[in-house]
C-alpha positions as CSV (number, residue, x, y, z in Angstrom):
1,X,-22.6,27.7,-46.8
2,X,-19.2,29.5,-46.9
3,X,-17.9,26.5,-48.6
4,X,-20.2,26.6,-51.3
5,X,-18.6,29.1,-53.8
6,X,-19.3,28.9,-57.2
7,X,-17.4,32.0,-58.8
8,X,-13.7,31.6,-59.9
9,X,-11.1,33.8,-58.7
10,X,-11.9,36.7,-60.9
11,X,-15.6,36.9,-59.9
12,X,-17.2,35.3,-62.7
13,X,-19.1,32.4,-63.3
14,X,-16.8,29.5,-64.8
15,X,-17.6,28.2,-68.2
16,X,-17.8,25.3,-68.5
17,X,-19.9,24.8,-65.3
18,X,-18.6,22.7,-62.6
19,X,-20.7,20.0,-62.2
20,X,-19.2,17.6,-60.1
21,X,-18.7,20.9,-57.3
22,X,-22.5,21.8,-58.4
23,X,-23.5,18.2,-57.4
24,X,-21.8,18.1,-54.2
25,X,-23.4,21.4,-53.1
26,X,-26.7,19.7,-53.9
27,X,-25.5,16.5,-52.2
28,X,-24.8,19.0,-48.7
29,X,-28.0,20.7,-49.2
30,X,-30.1,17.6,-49.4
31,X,-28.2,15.8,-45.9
32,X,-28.7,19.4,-44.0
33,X,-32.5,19.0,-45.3
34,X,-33.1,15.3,-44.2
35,X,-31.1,16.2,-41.2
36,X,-33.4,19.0,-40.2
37,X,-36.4,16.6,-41.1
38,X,-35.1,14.1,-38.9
39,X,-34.6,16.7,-36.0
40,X,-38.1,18.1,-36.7
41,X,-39.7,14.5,-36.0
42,X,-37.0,13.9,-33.1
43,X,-38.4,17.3,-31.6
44,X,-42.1,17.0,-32.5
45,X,-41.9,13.1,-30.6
46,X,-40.1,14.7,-27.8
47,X,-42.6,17.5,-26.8
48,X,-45.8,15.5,-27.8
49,X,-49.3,16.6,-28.8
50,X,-49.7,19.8,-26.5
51,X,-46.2,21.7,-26.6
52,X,-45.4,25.1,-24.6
53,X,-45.5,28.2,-26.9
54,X,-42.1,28.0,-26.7
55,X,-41.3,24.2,-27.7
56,X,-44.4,25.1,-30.4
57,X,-41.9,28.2,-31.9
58,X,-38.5,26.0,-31.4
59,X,-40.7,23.2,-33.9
60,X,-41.5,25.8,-36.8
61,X,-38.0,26.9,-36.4
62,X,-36.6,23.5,-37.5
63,X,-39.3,22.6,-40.3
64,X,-38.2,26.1,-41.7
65,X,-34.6,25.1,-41.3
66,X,-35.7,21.9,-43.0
67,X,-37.6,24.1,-45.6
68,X,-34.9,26.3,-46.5
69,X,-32.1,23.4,-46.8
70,X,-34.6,22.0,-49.4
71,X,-34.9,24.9,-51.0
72,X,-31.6,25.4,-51.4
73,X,-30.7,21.7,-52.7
74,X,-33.6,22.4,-55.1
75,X,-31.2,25.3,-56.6
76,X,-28.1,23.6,-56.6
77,X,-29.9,20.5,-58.2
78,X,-31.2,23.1,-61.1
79,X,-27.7,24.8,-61.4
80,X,-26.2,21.4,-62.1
81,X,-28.8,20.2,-64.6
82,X,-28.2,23.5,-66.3
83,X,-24.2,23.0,-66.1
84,X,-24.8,19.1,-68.0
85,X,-27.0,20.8,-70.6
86,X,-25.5,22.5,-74.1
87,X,-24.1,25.8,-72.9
88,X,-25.7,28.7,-75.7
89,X,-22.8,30.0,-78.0
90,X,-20.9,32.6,-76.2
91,X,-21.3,36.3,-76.3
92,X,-25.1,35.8,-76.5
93,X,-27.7,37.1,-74.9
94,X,-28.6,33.8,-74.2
95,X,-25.5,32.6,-72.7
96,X,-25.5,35.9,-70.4
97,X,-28.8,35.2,-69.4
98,X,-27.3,31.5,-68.3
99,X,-25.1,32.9,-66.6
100,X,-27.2,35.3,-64.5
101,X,-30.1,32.6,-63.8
102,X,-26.7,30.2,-62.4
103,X,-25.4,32.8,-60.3
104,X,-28.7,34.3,-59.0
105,X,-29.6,30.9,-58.1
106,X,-26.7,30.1,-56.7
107,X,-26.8,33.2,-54.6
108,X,-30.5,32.5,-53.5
109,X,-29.4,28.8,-52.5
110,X,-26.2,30.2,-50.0
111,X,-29.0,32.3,-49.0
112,X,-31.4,29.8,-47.9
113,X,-28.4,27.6,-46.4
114,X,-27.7,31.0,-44.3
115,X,-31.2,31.7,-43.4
116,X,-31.5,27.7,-42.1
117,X,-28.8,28.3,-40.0
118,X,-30.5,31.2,-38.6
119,X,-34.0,29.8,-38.1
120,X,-31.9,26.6,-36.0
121,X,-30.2,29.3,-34.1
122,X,-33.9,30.3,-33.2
123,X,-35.0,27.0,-32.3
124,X,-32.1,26.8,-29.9
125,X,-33.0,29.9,-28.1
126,X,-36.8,29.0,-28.2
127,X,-36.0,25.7,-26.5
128,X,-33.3,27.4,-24.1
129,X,-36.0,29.7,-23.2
130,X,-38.5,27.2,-22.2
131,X,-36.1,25.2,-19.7
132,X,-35.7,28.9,-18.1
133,X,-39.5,28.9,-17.7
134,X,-39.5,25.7,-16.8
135,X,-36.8,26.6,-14.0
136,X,-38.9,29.3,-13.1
137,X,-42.0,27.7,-12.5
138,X,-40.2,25.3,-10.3
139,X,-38.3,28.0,-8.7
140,X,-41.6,29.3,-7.7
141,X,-43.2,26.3,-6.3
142,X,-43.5,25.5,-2.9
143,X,-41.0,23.0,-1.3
144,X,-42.8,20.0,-0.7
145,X,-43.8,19.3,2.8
146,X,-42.5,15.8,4.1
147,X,-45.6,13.9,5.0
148,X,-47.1,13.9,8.4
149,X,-46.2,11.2,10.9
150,X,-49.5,8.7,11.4
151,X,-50.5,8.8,15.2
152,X,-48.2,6.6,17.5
153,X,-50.5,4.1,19.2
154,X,-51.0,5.3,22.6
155,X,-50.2,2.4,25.3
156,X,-52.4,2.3,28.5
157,X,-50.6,3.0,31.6
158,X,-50.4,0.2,34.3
């Protein structure tokens, strides 16, 4: 996300766009998505049909990361198409308001990158926290008892 600037050094948006840097920052956004997909179906195969609260949270953690990484591609796919059509003649309303809808959107997409990296951050913690119950619960178990020796055959005495 840091990466993935779009003003120039004075803080504005540069004319023309840059559409080969607009399409790469589509290009990271859509592998983050499919990689978040791809976890989400690793994760979902992993803990089955009847997961622990915890495992259940960690799961909607990644399909929002997977969400949000869309999301964001989404915007820097719209940016790009916006940067390849004719630009409005400068000093217009029009090409101002070009300008606001490409840096608003580029904003929201960093944004959704940011808040993907938070929701996996979650899923980490929600998984972490159910190996510590999982400890816990065998923590609290009884040590097994080794099994009971079957009865020696007694041997009549001469």
């Amino acid at each position: 996300m840091d990466t993935l600037e779009l003003l120039d050094a004075n803080g504005q948006v540069p004319s023309p766009l840059p559409v080969r840097e607009l399409l790469r920052h589509t290009a990271t956004a859509q592998t983050l998505a499919a990689d978040a997909t791809l976890l989400a179906s690793d994760l979902a195969s992993r803990i089955g049909a009847d997961p622990s609260k915890e495992q259940a949270k960690a799961l909607t953690s990644v399909l929002a990361t997977a969400a949000q990484t869309s999301t964001a591609a989404y915007l820097f796919a719209q940016i790009a198409e916006t940067a390849v059509s004719s630009a409005p003649q400068p000093g217009t309303r029009a090409a101002e308001s070009r300008n606001w809808r490409t840096l608003i959107d580029h904003a929201t997409g960093r944004r959704e990158l940011r808040r993907a990296s938070e929701s996996l951050e979650a899923a980490g913690k929600h998984l972490s926290d159910h190996h510590a119950i999982q400890r816990f619960l065998a923590d609290m178990r009884p040590p097994p008892r080794p099994p009971s020796l079957p009865p020696s055959p007694t041997t009549p005495c001469p």
